[in-house]
C-alpha positions in Angstrom: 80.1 -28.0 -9.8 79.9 -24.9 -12.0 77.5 -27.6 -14.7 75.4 -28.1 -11.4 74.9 -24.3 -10.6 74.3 -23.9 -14.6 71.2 -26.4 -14.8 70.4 -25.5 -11.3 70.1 -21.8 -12.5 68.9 -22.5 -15.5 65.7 -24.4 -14.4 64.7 -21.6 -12.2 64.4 -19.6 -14.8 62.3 -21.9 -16.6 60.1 -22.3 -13.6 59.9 -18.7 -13.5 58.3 -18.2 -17.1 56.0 -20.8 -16.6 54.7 -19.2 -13.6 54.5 -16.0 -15.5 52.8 -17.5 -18.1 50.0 -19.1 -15.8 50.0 -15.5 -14.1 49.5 -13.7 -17.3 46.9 -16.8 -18.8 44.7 -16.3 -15.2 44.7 -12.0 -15.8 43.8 -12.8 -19.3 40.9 -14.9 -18.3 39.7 -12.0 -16.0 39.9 -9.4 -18.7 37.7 -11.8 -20.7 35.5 -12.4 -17.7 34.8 -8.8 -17.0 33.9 -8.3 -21.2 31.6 -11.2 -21.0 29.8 -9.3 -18.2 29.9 -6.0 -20.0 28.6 -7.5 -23.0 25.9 -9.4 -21.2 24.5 -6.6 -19.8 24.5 -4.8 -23.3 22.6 -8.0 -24.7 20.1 -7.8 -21.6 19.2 -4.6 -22.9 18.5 -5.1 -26.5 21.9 -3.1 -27.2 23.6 -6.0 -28.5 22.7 -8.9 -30.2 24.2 -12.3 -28.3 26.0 -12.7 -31.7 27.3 -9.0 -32.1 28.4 -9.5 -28.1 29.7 -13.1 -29.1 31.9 -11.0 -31.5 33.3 -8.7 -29.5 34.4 -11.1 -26.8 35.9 -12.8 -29.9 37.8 -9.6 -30.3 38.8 -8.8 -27.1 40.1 -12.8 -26.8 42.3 -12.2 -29.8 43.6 -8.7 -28.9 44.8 -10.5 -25.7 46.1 -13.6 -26.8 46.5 -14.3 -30.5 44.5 -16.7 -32.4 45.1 -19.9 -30.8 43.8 -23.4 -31.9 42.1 -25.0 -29.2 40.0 -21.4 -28.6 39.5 -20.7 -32.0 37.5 -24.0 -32.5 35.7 -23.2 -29.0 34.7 -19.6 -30.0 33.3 -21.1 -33.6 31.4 -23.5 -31.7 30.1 -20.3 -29.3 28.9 -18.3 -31.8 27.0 -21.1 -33.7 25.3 -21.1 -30.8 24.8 -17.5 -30.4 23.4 -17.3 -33.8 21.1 -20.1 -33.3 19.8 -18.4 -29.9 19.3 -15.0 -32.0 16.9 -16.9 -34.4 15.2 -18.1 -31.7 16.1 -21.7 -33.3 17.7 -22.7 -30.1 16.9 -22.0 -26.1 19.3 -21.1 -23.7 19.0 -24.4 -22.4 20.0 -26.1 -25.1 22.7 -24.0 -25.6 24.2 -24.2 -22.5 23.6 -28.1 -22.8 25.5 -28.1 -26.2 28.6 -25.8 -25.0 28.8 -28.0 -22.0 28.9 -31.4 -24.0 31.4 -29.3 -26.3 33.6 -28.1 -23.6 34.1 -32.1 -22.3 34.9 -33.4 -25.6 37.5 -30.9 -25.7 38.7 -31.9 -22.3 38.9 -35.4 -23.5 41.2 -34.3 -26.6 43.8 -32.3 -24.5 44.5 -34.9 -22.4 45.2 -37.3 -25.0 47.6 -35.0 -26.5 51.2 -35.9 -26.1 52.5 -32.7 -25.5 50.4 -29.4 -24.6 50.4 -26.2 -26.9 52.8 -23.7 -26.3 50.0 -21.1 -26.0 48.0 -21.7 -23.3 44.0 -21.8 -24.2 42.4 -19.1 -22.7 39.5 -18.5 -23.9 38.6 -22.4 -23.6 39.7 -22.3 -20.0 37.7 -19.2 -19.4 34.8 -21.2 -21.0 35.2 -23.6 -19.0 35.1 -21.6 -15.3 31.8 -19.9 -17.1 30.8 -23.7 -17.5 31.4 -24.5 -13.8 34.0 -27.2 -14.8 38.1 -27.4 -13.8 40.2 -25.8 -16.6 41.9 -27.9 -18.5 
């Protein structure tokens, strides 16, 4: 009985971290959402370059979360993109055609992994939303 009320215990509390973590992933992504928006309307203005914005929301993602795997090779592939947009070599179109194909390729990956990372991707998954597709 007292085993029982152990495990029993115990798996609440492991409940209870995940759900804290998914809480704290989802305010993440909203502090990352509100930079993006900042940032864009510095760009619309000629403040910012979309690289130098690209940047900063790089900065901000770390300062919140940490580097992380799965986002760092997302944000390289964003700001490859930005630079390419800055030259003019690329049109927004294209780009947003390229992050899109990007972002499902990742999706493909994650599911195929055997176990998920212990850090949640967040700047991937707030990609993703800014993408209009489901978050990984």
């Amino acid at each position: 009985m007292m085993k029982t009320t152990f495990l029993l215990t115990l798996a609440l509390l492991l409940t209870g971290c995940a759900t804290t973590a998914r809480w704290q992933a989802a305010a993440d992504q909203t502090t990352l959402q509100e930079t993006a928006q900042r940032l864009a309307a510095m760009v619309k203005t000629g403040q910012l370059t979309k690289t130098q914005a690209a940047d900063r929301l790089n900065r901000e993602r770390l300062a919140l979360t940490g580097p992380q795997p799965i986002d760092d090779a997302v944000f390289a592939f964003y700001r490859q993109l930005a630079r390419q947009r800055d030259r003019g070599t690329l049109t927004n179109a294209q780009a947003r055609f390229q992050m899109q194909r990007e972002l499902l390729a990742v999706r493909k990956h994650y599911r195929q992994r055997a176990t998920p990372p212990a850090q949640p991707p967040v700047f991937t998954n707030f990609m993703m939303g800014l993408y209009g597709l489901p978050p990984l």
